[in-house]
N, C-alpha and C positions, 0 to 999 in steps of 0.2 A: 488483475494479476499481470506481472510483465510476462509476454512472451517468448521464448526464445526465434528472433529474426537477423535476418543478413541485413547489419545496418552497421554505420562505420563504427557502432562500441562494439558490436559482437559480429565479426566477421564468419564466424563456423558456423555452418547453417545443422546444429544439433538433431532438429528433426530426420532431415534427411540422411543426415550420416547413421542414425539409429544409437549416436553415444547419450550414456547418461551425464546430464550435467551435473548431477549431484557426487557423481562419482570422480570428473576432474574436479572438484571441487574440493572434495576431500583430500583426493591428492596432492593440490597446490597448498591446501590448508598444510596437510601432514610437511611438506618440504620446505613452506615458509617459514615453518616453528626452526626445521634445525637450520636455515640456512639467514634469516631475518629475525626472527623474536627471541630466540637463543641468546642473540649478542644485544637487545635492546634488555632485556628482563638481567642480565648479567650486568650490563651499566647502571640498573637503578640504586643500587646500596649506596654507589658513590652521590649519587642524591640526595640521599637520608637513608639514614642508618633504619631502618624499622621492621619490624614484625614482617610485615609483609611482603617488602622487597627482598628481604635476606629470602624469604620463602621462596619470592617468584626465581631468585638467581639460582636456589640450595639446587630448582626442580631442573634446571640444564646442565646439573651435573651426575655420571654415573656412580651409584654407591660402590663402595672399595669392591663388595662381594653381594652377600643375601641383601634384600631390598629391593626398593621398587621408585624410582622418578617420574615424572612426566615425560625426560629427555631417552628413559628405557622402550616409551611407546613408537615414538618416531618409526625405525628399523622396522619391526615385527606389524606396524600398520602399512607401511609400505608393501610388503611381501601380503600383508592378506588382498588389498586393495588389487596388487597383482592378479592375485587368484578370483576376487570378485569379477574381475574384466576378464576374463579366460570365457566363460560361457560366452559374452557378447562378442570375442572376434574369433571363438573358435566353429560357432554357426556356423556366419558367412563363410569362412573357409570350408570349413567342410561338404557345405553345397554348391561348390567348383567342380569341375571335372577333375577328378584325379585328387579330389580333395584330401583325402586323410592321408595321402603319402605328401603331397605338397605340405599338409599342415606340420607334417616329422619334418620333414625341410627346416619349414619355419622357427619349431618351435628347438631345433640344434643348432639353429644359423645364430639366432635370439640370445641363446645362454652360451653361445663361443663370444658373442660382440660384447656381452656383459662381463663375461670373465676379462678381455684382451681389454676393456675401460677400466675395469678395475683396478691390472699391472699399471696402467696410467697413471688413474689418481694414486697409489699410491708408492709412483716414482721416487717421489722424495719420505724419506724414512721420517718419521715424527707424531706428536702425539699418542694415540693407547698403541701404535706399532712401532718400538725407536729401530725397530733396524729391517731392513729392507725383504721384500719376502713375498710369493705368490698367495699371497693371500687378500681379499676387500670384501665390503659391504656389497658389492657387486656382483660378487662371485660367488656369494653367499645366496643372494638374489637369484640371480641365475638356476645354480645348484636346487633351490628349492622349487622352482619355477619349471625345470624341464621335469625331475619325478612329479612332481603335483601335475602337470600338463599330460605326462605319459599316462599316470591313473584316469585321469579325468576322461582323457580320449576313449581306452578300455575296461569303463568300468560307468555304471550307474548309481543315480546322487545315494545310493544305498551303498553300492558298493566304497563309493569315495569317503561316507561317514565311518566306514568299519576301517576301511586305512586310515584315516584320520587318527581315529580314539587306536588304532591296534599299533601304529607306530609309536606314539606316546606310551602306552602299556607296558611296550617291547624297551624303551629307553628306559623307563622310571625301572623294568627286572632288573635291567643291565648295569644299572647305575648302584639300584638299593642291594645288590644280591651277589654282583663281581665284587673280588675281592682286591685289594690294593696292596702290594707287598710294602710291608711298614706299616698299615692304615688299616688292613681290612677292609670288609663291605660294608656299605651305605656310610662311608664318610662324605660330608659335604663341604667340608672345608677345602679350601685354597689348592693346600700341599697336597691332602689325600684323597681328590677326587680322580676317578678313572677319566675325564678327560684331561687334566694334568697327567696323570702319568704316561699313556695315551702318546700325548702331547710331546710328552720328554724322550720316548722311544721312538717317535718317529724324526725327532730331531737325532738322536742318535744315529740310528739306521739310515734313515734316506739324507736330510738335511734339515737345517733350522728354519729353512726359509719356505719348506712346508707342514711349518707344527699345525698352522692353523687351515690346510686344505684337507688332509686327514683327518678327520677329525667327525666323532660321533654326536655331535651336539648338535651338524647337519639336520639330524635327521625327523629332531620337533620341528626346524623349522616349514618342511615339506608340511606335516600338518597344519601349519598357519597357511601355506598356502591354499591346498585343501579345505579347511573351513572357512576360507575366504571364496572360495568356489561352488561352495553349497551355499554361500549366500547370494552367489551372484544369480545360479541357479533358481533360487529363491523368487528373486526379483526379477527374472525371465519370465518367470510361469503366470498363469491366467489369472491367478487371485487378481483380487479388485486391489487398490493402492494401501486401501486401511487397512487389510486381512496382514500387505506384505508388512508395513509399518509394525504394524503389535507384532509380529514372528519376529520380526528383527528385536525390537523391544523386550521379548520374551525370554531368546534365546542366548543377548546377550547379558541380562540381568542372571540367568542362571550358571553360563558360563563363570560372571566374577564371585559368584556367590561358591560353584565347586570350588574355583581357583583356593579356594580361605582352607576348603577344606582337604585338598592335594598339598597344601602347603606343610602341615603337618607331619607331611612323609616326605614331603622334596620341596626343597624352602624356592620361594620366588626368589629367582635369581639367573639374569639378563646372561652372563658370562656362560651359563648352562645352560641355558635355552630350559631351563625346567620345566615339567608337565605342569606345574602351578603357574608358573610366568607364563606358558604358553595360551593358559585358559585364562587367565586373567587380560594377556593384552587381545587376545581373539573376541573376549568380551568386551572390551573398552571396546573396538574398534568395531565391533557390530552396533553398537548404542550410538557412537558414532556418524555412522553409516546410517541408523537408524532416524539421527536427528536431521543429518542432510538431505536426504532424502523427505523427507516428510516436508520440511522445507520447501524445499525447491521442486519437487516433483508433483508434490497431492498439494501443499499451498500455493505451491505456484510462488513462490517469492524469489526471483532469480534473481535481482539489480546485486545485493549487497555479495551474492557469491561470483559474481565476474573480477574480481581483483585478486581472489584464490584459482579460478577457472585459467588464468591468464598463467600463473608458478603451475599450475598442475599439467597444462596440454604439453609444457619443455622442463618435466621436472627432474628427468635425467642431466638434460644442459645445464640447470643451475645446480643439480650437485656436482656436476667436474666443474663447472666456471668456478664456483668459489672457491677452485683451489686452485685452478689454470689463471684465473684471472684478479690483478689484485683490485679487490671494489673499497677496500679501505684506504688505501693509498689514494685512488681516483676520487674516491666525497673528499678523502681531507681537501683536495685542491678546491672545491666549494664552499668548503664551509670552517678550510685551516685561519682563515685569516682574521672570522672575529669569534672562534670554539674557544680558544686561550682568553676570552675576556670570558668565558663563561660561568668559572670556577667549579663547581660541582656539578656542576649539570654538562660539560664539557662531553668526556665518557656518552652520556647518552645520545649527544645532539651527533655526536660520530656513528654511533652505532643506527640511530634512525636514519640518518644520510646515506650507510652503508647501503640498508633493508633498499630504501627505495629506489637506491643507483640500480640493484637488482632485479628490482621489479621493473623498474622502466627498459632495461633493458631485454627484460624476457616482452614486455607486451612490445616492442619495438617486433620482436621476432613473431608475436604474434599477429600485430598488423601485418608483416611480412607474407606471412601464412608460412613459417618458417620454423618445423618442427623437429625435432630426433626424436624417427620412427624408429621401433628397436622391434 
């Protein structure tokens, strides 16, 4: 089994820090898909037209409304993966002096730096936000990260599963049982959901540019971070490595398996953060969690996860870089000169050149030992 050692491929000496490598791992995994395989799996149709590249493109995109992609997982595993790493740096902290006030420091310092990155990324208005507005994928992060951190600190892995399921409860009354002037309750559609209208009155009232910071759809995602927390919990406690592998194993097969059946009453759908989508991606991403881990931790099989370990230790840096920094502009200049003899295959030899400019430049920062601690 490969070891994890301070040698010049892997610079972070994992034992002594106490981090799981399964869990940067997952992480870089989670961030390379939207930030590298996203744009390589969307170049392959111009390939060949087939079955299963139109599939692998279909899955990088969001569906209009209800449904469910591949590209829907990213967001909501990020945020659990959050809450998995909560038990492992809110320990140490807490066994400082002055620990649990220091820790509220931390954990308001943490979700002001993610709010104030996220006005950044998304300085220039475009894509699913055409016009300009306090609102990001960061802040959303944030947002769910400081109440999932609050509970977690005052409350035990019992207390954090009853918030968990009691928030989702509380959204799915709120959603299935408020009424919608024009619509009534339990509409799920577009126009007639209570967080569009929600939405429409706070642009009214306050401004347009915080339809999306108001907003009650927050408040499943605190439970993803939450059951990201009871898993980290999990994988903290004594059990031997097999015991934690099957619970994870266990717990996320049962998870996708309710999701089918919450879906029934509140359709999977990413836009709503639904109690179904939220059990469904909480389950992916513990099976997940589950395969990396068994991997790399009880097999012991580290070499092939150090190329995700590398996107996961700066996985914040590479989602502002790819939008602070242009990496397709920079491959063309390597690979502009003979991509145009390529004909169909062009499209992808760009989008590969893209992924790896990325990656070399995140392990550049990792040689460095150059990370954004948040």
């Amino acid at each position: 089994m490969d070891k994890p050692a301070r040698t010049d491929e892997s610079p972070i000496d994992f034992a002594a820090s106490g981090r799981l490598q399964s869990l940067d791992a997952l992480r870089g995994f989670d961030m390379f898909l939207l930030v590298g395989l996203g744009g390589i799996f969307r170049a392959l149709p111009e390939l060949s037209d087939n079955t299963l590249f139109n599939f692998l493109a279909q899955q990088c995109e969001h569906p209009e409304w209800h449904g469910f992609t591949l590209w829907d997982l990213i967001f909501p595993l990020f945020i659990f993966v959050v809450g998995v790493a909560m038990p492992f740096s809110f320990t140490k902290r807490l066994q400082q002096e002055n620990g649990k006030r220091r820790l509220y420091k931390h954990i308001m310092i943490r979700t002001i730096i993610l709010s104030l990155l996220g006005l950044v990324y998304w300085g220039t208005p475009g894509g699913a936000h055409p016009q300009w507005g306090y609102y990001s994928v960061l802040y959303r992060i944030g947002i769910s990260y400081l109440f999932a951190a609050i509970i977690m600190v005052n409350t035990k892995p019992r207390g954090q599963a009853i918030w968990a399921f009691g928030l989702l409860i509380g959204y799915w009354l709120i959603m299935r049982f408020v009424p919608v002037p024009g619509y009534g309750a339990g509409n799920f559609t577009e126009a007639g959901c209570l967080t569009t209208f929600i939405a429409q009155k706070v642009s009214d009232i306050v401004s347009p540019k915080f339809r999306y910071v108001i907003s009650i759809n927050l408040v499943p995602t605190v439970s993803t971070a939450l059951f990201g927390a009871l898993a980290g919990q999990w994988l903290r406690s004594s059990r031997n490595p097999r015991d934690k592998t099957l619970g994870l194993l266990f717990a996320g097969a049962v998870f996708v398996a309710f999701s089918f059946v919450v879906h029934l009453s509140f359709p999977i759908n990413k836009k709503l953060w639904s109690a179904s989508f939220t059990f469904l991606t909480c389950g992916l991403s513990m099976l997940l969690l589950c395969l990396f881990y068994w991997l790399i931790e009880v097999l012991g099989y580290r070499k092939w996860a150090f190329f995700f370990i590398v996107v996961g230790m700066n996985s914040i840096t590479i989602y502002l870089g790819s939008q602070l920094i242009a990496f397709g502009r920079i491959a063309s200049i390597f690979v502009g000169g003979f991509s145009d003899s390529l004909g169909s295959a062009e499209a992808l030899v760009r989008a590969v050149a893209a992924a790896a400019l990325k990656w070399l430049f995140l392990y550049y920062l990792y040689r460095q030992k150059i990370f954004l601690k948040i």
